[in-house]
N, C-alpha and C positions, 0 to 999 in steps of 0.2 A: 777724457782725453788721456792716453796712454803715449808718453814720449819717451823713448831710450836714447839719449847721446853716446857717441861712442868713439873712442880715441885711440890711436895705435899704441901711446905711452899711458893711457889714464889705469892709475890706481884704483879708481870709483867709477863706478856706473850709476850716474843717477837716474831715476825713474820717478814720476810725480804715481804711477799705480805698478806694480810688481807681477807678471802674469802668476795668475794659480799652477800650481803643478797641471792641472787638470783642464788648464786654458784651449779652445780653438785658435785655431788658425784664420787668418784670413780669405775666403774665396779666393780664386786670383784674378775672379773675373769682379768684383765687388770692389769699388774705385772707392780711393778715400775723399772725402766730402770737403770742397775746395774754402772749408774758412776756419779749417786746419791752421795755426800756427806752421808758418814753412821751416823745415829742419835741415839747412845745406851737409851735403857731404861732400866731399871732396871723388870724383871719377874714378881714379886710378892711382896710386892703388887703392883700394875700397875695403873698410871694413866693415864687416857684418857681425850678427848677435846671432848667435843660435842658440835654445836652450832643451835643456832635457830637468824637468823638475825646478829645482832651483839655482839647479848650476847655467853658469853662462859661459859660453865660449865663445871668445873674440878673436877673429880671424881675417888675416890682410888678404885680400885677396889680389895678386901679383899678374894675372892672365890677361893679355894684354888678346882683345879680339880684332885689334888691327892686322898682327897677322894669323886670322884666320880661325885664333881662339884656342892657340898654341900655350904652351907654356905650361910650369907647376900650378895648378890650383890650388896647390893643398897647402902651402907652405902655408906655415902658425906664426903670427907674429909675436904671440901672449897668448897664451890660456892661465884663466886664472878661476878659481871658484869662488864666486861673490855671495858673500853672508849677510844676514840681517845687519851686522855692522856697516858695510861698508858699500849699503845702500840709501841713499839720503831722499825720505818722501817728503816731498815741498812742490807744492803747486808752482811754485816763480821760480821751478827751479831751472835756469837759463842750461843752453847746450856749450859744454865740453868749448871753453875758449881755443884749445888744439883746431877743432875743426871750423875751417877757413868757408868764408862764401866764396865760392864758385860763379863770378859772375858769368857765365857759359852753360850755367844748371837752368835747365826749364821747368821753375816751380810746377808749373801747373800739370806739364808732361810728368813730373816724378808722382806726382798725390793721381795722375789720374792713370797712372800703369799699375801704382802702388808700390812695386817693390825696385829696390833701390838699385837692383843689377840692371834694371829694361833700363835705365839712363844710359846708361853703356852703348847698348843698341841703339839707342836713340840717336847716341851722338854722332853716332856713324853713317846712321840713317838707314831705313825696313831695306834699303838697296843691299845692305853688308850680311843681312840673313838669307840666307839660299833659299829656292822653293824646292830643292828636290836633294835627295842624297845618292849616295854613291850604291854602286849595283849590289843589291841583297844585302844591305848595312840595317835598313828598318825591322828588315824577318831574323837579322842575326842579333839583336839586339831585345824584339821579343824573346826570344830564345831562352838570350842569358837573363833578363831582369826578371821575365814572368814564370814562362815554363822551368826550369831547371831549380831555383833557388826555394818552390813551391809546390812544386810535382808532389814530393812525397805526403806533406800536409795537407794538398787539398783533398786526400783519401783521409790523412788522421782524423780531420776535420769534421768530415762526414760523418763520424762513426757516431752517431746519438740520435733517438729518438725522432726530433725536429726533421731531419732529413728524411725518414723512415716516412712520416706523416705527409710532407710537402710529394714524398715518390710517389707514393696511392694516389695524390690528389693527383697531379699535374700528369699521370698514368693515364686514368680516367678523361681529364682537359686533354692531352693531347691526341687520345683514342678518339674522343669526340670530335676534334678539328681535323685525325687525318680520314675518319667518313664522311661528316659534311660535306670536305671538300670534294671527297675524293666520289660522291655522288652528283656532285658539281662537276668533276671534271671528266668523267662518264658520260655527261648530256651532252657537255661543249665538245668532247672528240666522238659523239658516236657509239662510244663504249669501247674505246680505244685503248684508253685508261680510265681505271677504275678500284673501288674502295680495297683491291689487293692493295695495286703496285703503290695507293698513298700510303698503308701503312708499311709495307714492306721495305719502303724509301726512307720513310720519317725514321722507323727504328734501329735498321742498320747505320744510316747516316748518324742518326744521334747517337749511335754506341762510338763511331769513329772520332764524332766528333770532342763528345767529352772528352775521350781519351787523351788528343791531341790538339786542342783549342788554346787559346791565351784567358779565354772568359769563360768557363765553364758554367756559369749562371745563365747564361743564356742558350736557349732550347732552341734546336734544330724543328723545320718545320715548313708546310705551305700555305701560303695566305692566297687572299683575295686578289691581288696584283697578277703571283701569278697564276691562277684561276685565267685570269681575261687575259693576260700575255700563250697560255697554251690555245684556249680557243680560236684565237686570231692566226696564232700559228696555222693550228687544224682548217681554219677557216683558206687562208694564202695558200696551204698544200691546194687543196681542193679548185682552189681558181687555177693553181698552175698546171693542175692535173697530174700532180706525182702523187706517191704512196707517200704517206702521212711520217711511219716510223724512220725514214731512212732520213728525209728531209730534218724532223725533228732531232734525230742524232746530230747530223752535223751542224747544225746550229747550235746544239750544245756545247761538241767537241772547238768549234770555234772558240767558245766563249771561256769552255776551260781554259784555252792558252790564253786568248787576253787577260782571264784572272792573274794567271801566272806571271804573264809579263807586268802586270798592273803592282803584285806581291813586289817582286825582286826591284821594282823602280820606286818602291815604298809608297806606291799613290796614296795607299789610306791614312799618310799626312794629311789629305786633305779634310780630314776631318775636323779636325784642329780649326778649321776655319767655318764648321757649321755652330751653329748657334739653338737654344731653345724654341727659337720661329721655327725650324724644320723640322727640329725633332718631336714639339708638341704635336705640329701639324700631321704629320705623318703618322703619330700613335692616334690622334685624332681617327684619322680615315681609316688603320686598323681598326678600331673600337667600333664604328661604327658599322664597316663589315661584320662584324661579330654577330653587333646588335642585330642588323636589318637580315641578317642570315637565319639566325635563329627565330626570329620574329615571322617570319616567310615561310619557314616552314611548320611554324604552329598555327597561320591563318590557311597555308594552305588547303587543309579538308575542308573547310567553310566555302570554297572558293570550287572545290570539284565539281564535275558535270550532274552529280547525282550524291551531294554530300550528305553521309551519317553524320546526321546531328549530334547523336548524343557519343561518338566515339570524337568527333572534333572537338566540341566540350571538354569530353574528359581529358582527349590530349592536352588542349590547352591548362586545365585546371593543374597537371602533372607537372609542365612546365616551369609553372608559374611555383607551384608548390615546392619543387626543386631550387630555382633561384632564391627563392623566400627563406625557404629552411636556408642554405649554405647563409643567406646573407646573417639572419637572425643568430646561428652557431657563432659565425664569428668574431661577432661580438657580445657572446657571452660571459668572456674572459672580462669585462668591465662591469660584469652586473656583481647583483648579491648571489645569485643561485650556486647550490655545489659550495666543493671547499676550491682551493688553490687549484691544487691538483687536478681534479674533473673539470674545471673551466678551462684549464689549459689544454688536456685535451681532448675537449668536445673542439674547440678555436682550433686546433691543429689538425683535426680529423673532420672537418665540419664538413666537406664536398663528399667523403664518403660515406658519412654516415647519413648527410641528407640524402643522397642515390639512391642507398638502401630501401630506409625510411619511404622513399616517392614509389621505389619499385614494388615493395611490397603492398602499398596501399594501390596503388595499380592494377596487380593482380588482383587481388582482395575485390577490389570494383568490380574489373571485369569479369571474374568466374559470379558473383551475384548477381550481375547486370546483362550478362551477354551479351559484354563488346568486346570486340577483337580491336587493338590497339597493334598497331605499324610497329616491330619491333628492328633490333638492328640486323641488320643482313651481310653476314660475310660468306667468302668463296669457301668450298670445302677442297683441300689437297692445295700443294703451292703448283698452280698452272695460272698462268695470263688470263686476263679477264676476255681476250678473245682467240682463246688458245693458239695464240704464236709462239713460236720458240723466243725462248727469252733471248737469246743474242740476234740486234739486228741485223739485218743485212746492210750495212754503211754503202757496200761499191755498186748497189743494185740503183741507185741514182747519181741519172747523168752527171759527168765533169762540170757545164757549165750550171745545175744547178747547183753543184757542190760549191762551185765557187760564188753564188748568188747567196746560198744561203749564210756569207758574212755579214750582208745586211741586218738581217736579223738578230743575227747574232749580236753585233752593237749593239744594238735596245736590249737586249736579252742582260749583256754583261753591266749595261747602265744599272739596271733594275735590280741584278744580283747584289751589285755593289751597294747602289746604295738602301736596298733592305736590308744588307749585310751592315753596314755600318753603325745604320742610323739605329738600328735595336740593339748592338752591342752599348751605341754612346747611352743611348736609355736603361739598360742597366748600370754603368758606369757611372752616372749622374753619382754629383756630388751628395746627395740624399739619401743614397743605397750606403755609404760609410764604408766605402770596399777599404779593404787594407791592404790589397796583394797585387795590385796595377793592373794593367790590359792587356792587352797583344792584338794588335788590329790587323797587325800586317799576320802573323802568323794564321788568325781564323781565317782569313782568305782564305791563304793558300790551300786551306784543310776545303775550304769549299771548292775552290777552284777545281781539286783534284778529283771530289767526289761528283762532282758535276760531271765530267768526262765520263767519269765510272757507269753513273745513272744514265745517260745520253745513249752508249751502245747498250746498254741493255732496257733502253724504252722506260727508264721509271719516270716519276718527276722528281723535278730537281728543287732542292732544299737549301735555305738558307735559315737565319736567326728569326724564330717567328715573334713580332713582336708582345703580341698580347700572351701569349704561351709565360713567354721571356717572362715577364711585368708580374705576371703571378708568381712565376718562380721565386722570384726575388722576393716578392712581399711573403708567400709563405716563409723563408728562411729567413726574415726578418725579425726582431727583437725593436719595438714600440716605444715609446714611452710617452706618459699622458696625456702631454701632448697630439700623440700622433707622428712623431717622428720616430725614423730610424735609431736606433741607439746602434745596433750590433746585426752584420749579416754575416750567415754563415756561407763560407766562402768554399765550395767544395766539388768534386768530380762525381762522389758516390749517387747523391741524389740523382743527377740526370743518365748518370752512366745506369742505375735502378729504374730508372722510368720510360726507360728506351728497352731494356730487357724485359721487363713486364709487358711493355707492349708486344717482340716479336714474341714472347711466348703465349701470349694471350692469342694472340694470331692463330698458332695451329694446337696447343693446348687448353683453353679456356673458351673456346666459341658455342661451346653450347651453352656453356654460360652469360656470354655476355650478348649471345639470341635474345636472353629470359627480360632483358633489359629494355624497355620502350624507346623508340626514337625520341618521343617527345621529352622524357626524364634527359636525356643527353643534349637536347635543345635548353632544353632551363639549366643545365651546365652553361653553353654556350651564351646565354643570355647574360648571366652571372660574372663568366669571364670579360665579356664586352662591358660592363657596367661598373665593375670596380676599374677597368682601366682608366672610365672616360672620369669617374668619378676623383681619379688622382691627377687627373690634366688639367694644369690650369687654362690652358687655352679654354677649353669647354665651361671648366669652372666661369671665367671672364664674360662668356656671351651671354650669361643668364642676367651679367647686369646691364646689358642693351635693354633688360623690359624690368630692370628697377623703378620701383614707386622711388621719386627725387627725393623723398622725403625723405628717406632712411636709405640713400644713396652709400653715403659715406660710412654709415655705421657696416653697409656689406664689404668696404672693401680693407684686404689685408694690410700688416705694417707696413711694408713694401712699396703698395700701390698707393698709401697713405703719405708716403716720404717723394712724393712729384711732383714739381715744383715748375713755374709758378703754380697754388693751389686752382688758383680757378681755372685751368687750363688739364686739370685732373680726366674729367669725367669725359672731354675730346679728344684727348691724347688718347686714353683703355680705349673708347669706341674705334678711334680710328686703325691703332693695331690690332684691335681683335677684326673688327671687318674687313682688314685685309688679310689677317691668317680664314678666315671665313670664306673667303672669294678664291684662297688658294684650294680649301678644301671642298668646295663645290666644285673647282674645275676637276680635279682630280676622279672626284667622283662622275661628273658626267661625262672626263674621256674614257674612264675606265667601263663605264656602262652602254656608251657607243659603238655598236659595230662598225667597222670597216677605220676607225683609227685609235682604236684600242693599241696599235702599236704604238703608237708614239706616247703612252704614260708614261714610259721611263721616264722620258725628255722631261714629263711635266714636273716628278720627285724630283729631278736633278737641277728643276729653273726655282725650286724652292730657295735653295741658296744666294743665289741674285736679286730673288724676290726682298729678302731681308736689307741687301745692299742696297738696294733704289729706295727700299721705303727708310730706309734713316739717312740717302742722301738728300731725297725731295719728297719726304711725307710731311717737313716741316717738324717733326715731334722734338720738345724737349727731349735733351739727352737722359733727365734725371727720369723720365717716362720707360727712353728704351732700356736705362740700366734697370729698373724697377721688372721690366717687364722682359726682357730679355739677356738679364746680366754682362752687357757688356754695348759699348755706345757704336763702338768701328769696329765690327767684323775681322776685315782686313787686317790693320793693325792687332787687333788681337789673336788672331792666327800665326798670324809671325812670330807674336815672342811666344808663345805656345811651343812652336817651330820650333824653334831657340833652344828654349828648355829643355822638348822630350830630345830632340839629338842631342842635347850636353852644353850646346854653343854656351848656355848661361846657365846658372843655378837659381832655383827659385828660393831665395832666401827663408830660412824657420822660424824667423821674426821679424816684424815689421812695426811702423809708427799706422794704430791703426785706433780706430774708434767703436767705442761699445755698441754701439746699434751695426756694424761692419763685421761683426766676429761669425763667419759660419765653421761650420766642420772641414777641416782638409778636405782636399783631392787625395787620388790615391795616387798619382804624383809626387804634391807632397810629400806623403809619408814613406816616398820611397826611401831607400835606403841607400847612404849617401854611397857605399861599395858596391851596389849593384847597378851606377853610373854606365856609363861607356862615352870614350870622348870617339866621336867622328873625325 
């Protein structure tokens, strides 16, 4: 137990333990555990402890949020630099007689917000926090905090090796996910669109995008969702009997503006208010498109009207041998083989070099064996995959379908958004160890804008792809023995490199990258699907719905360990995982259903209420959903969330918190207290 008293006159600060220079922060979503000794403070004015090292600085805080959260913050009441003297370790040792109890302090409200400023809010009640901010305040504040104070480092940053290695890989992964799809979305329009315009979309978009993003970790791209939101499109052209491309424009150009209007009204606050339930669930259903994409088309020759046996084989064999090598390279950095150095980077090169390795043993086969293996197939010269002029004709469909196609376009803008979100907050996660904060509202708008762009000229429309995303981050990660994050590199170079490699690979490199097997790019595809699901704990969790009871307990984490009561453990995990389970079946069989494949947006975006209903009548201990969801009331914790990122409150640098409670900051946190902005 870690208790700091604190007094606007005190000479001493006593502490019964001293944080290490080198100490964590508290989650902010990590409640402290109610049999905590209570420490009253007094509301207003308020002091707090912040520290850097071993200095501590003690500060009144004077901001009165009655009106509106006006006033100096900053003013000092003491700062003082506290030394090994004139700190006193003693277990009994009582709090600062200066600080008065507060009969009006809601013990249980302060240890279960954690930090000593949400009392504040509290007292006023979640009515005194705003749900929305003033017009273009949230994209101007991305602006100054992320972009501007960071631009020039996240090029410094880039400049080493690390990036160099994750650009070839994620080059490679994203080359593979925009022909998959983009053979995908070929069948579902007809040949309408095709493996041009996906790569031709993916790489311009993601050179824009790095450029100009708040999160440049996360990779432009198109998924599965929308795969089944074009086809449906293509599908309602065709019942209405208009022309495909004009229709498809302005359902885009719609949707641009609602981005736009959604950026400047700052919606992607509402982030702030999803939780772990969405976001595992949702990487969930990505992963497992991955998976059953890649898997489907290595059974497919088995499955032909008249299938080679032995060219199906071998495809599958290549596959399989591809995923196998990338998985077995990457973790060679943890064996004996090699010195430091060569294990480092085989582990950082390991997706290219197993490619290689698969292609040339490929070839090798096929010239002895005389099988012709399915290679990859791109367009020659940059023309449409059905030689239309790249700009559509927008006005060649009717007014009032013009004006019909708003319908769609809401699902279209639901769907944007929140792919757009929910893969940003999955890299963001408190686990990637980001240091340089986000900008939610800002990557809209960059999508909002590029969406419009791609709409009149027929491509498809890109947002944060998530499994692309998930690799990124983990290749620019730094490990430790764990398995946790220690260090991500935080940079523009890498993707702004993996987007130029692809368009040049486009119309420079294609006879080369003919030479390459579909199937070798499937066991990429397989690879990428399986390290996602394998960092999910959602998915991690269903494996123990078919645990032997006996050795229940010993599978589950410290986390899931600490939920209480204990015998109410093992029905609490079943019951939230079976209901993230029943979210992700529905998902997947709207999204596989013709004729209401529209309405998934609706489905990702009922995700969020889904989490609300189940912790207001699933019955679960709170210590369950904290364990398993980090945090008890959604609602309530979106507010002071709220609070924070606009400024309303400060999220305190130190807190009364306990040794099993200690995670890594946010990047929040470690924001920097001058690159504030008050609302």
């Amino acid at each position: 137990m870690k208790v700091i008293s604190v007094s606007s006159s005190a000479s001493k600060i006593h502490a019964s333990k001293i944080y290490a220079p080198n100490a964590s922060y508290a989650h902010p979503r990590q409640p402290q555990p109610r049999h905590q000794p209570k420490v009253h403070m007094p509301h207003r004015p308020r002091a707090h402890v912040c520290f850097s090292g071993r200095k501590f600085v003690q500060v009144a805080r004077s901001r009165s949020l009655a009106t509106g959260g006006g006033g100096d913050n900053s003013s000092t009441a003491a700062i003082e630099d506290v030394t090994d003297e004139n700190i006193e370790s003693d277990e009994n040792t009582e709090p600062d007689e200066n600080i008065e109890s507060d009969p009006s302090f809601d013990d249980e409200a302060f240890f279960d917000e954690e930090c000593p400023s949400w009392a504040q809010v509290e007292e006023l009640g979640l009515g005194a926090v705003p749900f929305a901010e003033s017009f273009g305040k949230g994209l101007m504040r991305d602006i100054r905090k992320r972009l501007l104070p960071h631009y020039l480092s996240d090029f410094k940053d880039g400049l080493n090796v690390k990036t160099l290695a994750s650009a070839l890989f994620l080059t490679v992964a994203c080359l593979s996910n925009a022909v998959t799809f983009g053979v995908g979305a070929a069948v579902v329009t007809a040949g309408a669109i095709g493996p041009l315009e996906m790569i031709l979309s993916t790489s311009v978009c993601g050179i824009v995008y790095s450029l100009t993003c708040g999160q440049p970790v996360a990779l432009t791209g198109f998924g599965g969702a929308h795969l089944a939101f074009t086809g449906v499109l293509y599908s309602a052209s065709t019942l209405l009997g208009v022309e495909f491309f004009p229709f498809y424009a302005w359902v885009g150009i719609w949707s641009s503006m609602m981005l736009v209007v959604l950026t400047l009204t700052s919606a992607s606050n509402l982030v702030l208010y999803f939780t772990r339930f969405t976001d595992e669930t949702f990487s969930a259903l990505s992963s497992v498109i991955f998976m059953y994409e890649a898997t489907r088309n290595l059974v497919k020759p088995f499955l032909a009207t008249n299938p080679d046996g032995a060219a199906a084989c071998l495809g599958m064999l290549m596959g399989l041998l591809t995923a196998g090598l990338i998985l077995a390279l990457s973790r060679i950095k943890k064996s004996g083989f090699f010195n430091k150095t060569i294990r480092s980077a085989l582990t950082d090169f390991a997706p290219t070099v197993s490619m290689t390795i698969a292609t040339f043993t490929a070839m090798y086969l096929c010239n002895h064996l005389s099988i012709i293996l399915p290679a990859l197939t791109l367009p020659i010269g940059i023309t449409t995959s059905t030689g239309r002029p790249w700009l559509v004709d927008i006005w060649s469909l009717p007014p009032q379908m013009i004006a019909f196609a708003v319908l769609p376009a809401i699902m279209l803008t639901i769907l944007l958004f929140m792919d757009q979100v929910i893969t940003t907050r999955l890299v963001n996660t408190p686990d990637n160890a980001l240091q340089k904060g986000w900008g939610y509202h800002l990557d809209l708008i960059v999508i909002a804008l590029y969406t419009g762009v791609c709409s009149v000229l027929g491509l498809p429309w890109m947002t944060a792809a998530t499994v692309p995303s998930l690799n990124h981050a983990r290749s620019l990660s730094t490990f430790n023995d764990d398995g946790e994050v220690t260090s991500l590199v935080e940079n523009r170079v890498s993707p702004l490199l993996i987007h130029i490699f692809m368009f040049v690979a486009l119309f420079l490199l294609g006879d080369y990258l003919k030479l390459v097997p579909q199937a070798v790019f499937m066991g990429l595809f397989l690879f990428l699907g399986l390290s996602a699901a394998v960092s999910n704990k959602f998915l991690n969790r269903t494996a123990l719905l078919f645990t032997d009871p006996t050795v229940y307990q010993k599978k589950l984490t410290k986390k899931l360990k600490k939920i209480r009561p204990k015998e109410e453990q093992k029905s609490a995990i079943s019951m939230y995982t079976l209901a993230q389970l029943a979210c992700l079946v529905s998902l997947w069989a709207v999204k596989s259903v013709k004729g209401v494949g529209i309405v998934f947006p609706l489905l990702i975006a009922f995700l969020v209420p889904a989490r609300i209903l189940l912790g207001n009548f699933g019955n679960l201990p709170s210590s369950a959903l904290q364990a398993m969801d980090d945090c008890t009331d959604p609602l309530s914790f979106g507010r002071r969330e709220f609070a924070i990122e606009t400024g309303l409150i400060e999220r305190p640098e130190a807190c009364v918190v306990d040794d099993d409670a200690i995670l890594r900051p946010t990047a929040l946190q470690r924001q920097p207290q001058e690159d504030r902005i008050d609302t």
